[in-house]
C-alpha positions in Angstrom: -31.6 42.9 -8.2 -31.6 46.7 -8.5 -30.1 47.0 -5.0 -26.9 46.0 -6.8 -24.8 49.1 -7.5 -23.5 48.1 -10.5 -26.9 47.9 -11.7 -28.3 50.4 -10.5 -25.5 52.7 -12.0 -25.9 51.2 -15.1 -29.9 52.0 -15.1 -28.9 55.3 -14.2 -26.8 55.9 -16.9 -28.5 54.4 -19.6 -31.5 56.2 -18.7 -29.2 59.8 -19.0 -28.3 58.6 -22.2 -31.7 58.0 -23.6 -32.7 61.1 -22.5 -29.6 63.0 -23.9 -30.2 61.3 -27.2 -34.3 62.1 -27.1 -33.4 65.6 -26.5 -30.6 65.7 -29.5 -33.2 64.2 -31.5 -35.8 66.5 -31.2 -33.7 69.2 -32.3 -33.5 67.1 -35.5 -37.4 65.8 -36.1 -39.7 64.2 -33.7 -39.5 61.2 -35.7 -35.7 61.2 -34.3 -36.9 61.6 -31.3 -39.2 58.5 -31.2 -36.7 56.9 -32.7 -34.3 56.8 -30.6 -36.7 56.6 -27.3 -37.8 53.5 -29.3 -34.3 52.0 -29.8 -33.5 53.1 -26.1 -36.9 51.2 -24.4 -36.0 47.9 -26.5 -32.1 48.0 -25.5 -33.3 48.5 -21.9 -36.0 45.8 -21.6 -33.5 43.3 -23.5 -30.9 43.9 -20.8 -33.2 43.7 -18.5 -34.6 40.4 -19.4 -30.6 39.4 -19.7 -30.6 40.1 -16.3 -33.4 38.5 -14.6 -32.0 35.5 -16.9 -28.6 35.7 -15.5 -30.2 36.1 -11.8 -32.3 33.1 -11.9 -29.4 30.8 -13.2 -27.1 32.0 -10.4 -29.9 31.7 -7.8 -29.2 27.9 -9.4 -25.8 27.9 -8.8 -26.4 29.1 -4.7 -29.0 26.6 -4.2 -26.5 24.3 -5.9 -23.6 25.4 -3.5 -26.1 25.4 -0.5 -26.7 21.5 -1.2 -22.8 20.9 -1.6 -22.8 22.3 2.3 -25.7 19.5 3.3 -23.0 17.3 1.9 -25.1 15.9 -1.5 -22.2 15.2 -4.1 -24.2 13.7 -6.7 -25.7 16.6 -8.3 -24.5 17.0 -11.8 -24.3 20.5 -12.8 -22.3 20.1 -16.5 -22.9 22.5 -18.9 -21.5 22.0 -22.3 -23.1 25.8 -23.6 -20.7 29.1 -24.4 -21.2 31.6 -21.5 -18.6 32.7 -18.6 -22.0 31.0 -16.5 -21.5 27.4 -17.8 -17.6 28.2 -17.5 -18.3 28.5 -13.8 -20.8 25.6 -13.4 -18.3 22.8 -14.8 -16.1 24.2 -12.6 -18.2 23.5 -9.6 -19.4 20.4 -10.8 -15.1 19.6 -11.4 -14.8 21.0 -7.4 -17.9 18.6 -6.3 -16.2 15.4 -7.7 -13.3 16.4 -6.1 -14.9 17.0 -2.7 -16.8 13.3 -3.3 -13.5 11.6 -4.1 -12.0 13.3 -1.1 -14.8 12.3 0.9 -14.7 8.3 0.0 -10.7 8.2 0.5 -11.9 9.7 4.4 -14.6 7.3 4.6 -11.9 4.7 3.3 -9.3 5.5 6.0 -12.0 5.6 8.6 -12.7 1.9 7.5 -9.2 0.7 7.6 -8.5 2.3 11.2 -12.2 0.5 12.3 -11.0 -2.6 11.1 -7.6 -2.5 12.4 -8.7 -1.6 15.4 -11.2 -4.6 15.6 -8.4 -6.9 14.3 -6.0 -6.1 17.0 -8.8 -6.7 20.0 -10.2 -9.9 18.3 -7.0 -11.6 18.0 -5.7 -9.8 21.3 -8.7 -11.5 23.0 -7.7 -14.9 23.4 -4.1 -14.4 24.5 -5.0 -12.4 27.0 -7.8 -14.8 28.6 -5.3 -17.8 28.5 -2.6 -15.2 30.5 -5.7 -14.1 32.7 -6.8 -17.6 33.9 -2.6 -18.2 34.4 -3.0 -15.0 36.5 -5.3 -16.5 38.9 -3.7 -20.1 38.8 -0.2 -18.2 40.0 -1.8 -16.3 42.9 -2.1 -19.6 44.2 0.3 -19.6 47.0 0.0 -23.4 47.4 1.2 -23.9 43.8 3.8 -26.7 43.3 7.3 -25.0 42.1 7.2 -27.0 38.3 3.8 -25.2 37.9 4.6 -22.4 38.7 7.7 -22.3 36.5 5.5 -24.0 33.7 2.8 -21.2 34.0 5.7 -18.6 33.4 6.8 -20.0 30.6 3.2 -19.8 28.9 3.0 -16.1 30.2 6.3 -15.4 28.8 5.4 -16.7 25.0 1.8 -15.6 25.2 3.4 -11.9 25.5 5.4 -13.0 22.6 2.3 -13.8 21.0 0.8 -10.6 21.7 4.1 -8.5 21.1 4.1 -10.0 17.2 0.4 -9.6 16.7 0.4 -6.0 17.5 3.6 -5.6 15.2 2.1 -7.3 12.5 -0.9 -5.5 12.9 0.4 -2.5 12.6 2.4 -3.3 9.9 -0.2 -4.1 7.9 -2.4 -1.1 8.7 0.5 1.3 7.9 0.6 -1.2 4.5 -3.0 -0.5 3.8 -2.8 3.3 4.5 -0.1 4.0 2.1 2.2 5.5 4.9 5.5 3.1 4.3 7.7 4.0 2.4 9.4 1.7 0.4 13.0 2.2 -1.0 14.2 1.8 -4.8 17.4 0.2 -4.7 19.0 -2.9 -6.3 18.8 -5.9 -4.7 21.3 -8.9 -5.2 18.6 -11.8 -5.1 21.4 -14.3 -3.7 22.1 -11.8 -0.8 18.8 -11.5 -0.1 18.0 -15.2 0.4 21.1 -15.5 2.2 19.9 -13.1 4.9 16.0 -15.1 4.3 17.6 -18.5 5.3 19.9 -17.9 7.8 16.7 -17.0 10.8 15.3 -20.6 9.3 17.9 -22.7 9.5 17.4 -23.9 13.2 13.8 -24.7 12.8 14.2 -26.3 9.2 17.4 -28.4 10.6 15.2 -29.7 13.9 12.5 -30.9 11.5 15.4 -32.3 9.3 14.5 -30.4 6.3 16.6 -30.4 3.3 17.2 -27.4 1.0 18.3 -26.3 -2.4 19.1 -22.8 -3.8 19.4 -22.1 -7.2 19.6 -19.2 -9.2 22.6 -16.7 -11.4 24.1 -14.8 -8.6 24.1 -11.8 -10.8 20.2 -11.9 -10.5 18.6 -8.4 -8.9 15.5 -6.3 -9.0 14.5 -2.4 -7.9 13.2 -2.8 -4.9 13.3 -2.4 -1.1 15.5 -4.8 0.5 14.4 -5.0 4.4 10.7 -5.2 3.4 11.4 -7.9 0.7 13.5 -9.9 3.1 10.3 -9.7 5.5 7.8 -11.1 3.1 10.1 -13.7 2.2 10.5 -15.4 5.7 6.9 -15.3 5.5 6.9 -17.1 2.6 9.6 -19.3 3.7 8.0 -19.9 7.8 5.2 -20.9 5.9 7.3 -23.5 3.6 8.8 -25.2 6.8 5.5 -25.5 8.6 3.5 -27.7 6.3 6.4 -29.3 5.1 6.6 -33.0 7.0 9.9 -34.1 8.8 12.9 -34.8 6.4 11.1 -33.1 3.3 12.7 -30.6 0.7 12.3 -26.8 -0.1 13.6 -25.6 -3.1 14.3 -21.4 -3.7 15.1 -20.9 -7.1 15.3 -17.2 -9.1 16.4 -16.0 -12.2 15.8 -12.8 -14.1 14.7 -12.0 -17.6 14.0 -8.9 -19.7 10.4 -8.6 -17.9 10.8 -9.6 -14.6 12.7 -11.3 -11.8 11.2 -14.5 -10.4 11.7 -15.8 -7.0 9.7 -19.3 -6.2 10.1 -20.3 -2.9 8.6 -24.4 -3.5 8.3 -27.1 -0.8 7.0 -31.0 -0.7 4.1 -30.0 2.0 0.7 -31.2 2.4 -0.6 -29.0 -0.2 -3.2 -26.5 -0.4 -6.9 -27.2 -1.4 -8.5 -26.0 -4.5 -11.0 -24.4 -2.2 -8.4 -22.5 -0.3 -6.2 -21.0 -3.1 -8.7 -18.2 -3.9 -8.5 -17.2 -0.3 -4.9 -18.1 0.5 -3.8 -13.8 0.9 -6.5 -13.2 2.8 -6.3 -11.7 5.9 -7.0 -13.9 8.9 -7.5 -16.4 6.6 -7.0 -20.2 7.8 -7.0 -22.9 5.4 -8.7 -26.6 6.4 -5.4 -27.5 6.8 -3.6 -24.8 8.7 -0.9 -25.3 11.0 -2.1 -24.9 14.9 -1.6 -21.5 16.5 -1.5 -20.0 13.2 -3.3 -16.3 13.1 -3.4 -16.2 9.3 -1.6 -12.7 8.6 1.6 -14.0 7.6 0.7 -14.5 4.1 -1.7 -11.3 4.0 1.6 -9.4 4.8 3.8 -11.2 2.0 0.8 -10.1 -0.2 0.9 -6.7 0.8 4.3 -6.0 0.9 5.2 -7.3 -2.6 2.1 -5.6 -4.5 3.2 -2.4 -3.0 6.1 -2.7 -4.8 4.5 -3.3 -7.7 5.6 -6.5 -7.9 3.1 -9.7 -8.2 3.3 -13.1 -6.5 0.9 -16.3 -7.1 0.5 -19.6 -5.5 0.5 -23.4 -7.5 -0.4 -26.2 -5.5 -1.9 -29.6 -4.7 -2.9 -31.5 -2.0 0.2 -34.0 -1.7 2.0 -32.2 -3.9 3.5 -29.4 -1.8 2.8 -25.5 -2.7 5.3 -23.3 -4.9 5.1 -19.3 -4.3 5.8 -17.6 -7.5 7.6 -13.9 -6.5 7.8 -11.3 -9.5 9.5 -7.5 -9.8 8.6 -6.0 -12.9 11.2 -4.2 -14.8 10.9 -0.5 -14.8 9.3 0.5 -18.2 10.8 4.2 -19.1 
């Protein structure tokens, strides 16, 4: 402690002081004198017992500090006492929490890469053993020309597999990470299930689908468009696929002073009252799931509309067909 020169200048001068004020005092009585070496000894030792004091609770604060290095963010330092000391100790323990917080969102982001990661290469996996054992099969140079030309064609939508796996993939991990950035426009509901339909309407017309549209054309939220659009199809590719030959899909929306509603409702097989829990889930396939179906589709709808703080809900029975509820909240100012 007295190698600080601060200190040690203050020693110094204090002790001049003293001295001056014996010597003054002398001149005047030696009970003066006494008097003020007295006064002089008592001021001294109380700083210096302010001192060691003040010493030992930063020696707290640096072994504090050293443990925030080791990476231990649990210590709780608050101090709820007057003093510049306990001034600087809620202000570490206010840097700590932010360091911990910090820390979590990396550990967080470190999750979501692993797991996108390991969702690309499990679902990668099979599509590229089926091309693989087509590989071999096409080497063959003894390979009748129909198989040949058969094989092609399951190399040729196997890539296609793989090309909207990775997309979707990626899409979602870009969703989960924060990075997209949605637009705040308004959105004429009508035009937007216009644009939702028309991709649909060769598959829903070769399973002889029939559909109705209802809704105010003057309908609209705040919203993003392009991304809307995309969890729509979703929605609506997910309609037409447990919907049996020659049944109905309704789309209806309206808008109120809370919200606009899209419901996107079909006359499908239903969902199970064991599956509805885990309908948004990724990867998720129901008992009654449609072949070759990876289970993302609905995970992305999910995604997409709750990052626009908007909210969507499934109602359905088995028999009954499925209705997908679609809300945008009005903006509250």
């Amino acid at each position: 402690m007295l190698r600080n020169k601060e200190i040690y200048l203050f020693i110094v001068t204090s002790v001049l002081i003293v001295v001056i004020g014996i010597l003054i005092g002398w001149r005047i009585s030696p009970a003066t004198a006494m008097l003020v070496a007295g006064t002089g000894i008592l001021l001294a030792v109380s700083y210096l017992l302010l001192l060691f004091w003040r010493y030992h609770r930063l020696q707290q604060l640096t072994q504090y500090l050293r443990r925030i290095m080791a990476g231990d963010t649990s210590l709780d330092v608050r101090d709820n006492r007057e003093g510049d000391l306990s001034i600087v100790k809620n202000e570490l323990y206010k840097m700590t929490r932010m360091l911990s917080e910090q820390q979590e969102m990396l550990q967080e982001d470190k999750d979501q890469l692993t797991d996108a990661i390991s969702d690309i290469s499990h679902q990668l996996k099979t599509p590229l053993t089926s091309m693989t054992v087509m590989a071999d099969l096409l080497s063959d140079a003894t390979l009748p020309d129909p198989k040949r030309q058969e094989f092609t064609r399951h190399l040729q939508k196997q890539l296609e597999r793989m090309e909207w796996l990775v997309s979707s993939l990626l899409t979602l991990s870009k969703l989960d990470a924060g990075t997209v950035q949605f637009a705040k426009e308004k959105v004429q509901v009508q035009d937007l299930i216009a644009e939702v339909i028309a991709p649909m309407e060769i598959p829903m017309e070769l399973k002889e689908l029939h559909w109705n549209i209802q809704g105010d054309e003057q309908t609209s939220f705040t919203g993003d468009k392009n991304w809307t659009k995309e969890a729509c199809i979703n929605l609506l590719k997910n309609a037409i696929e447990h919907t049996p030959t020659a049944g109905k899909i309704d789309i209806h929306f309206k808008e109120n002073t809370l919200y606009t509603e899209i419901i996107i409702q079909d006359t499908g097989k239903g969902i199970s009252k064991e599956d509805l829990p885990h309908i948004f889930k990724r990867f998720y396939k129901g008992s009654h799931a449609a072949n070759g179906s990876v289970g993302i589709g609905l995970a992305m709808s999910h995604s997409i509309i709750t990052s626009q703080q908007g909210d969507i809900e499934v109602m359905s029975r088995l028999g009954e067909g499925t209705s997908f509820i679609v809300k945008f909240y009005k903006q509250i100012i």
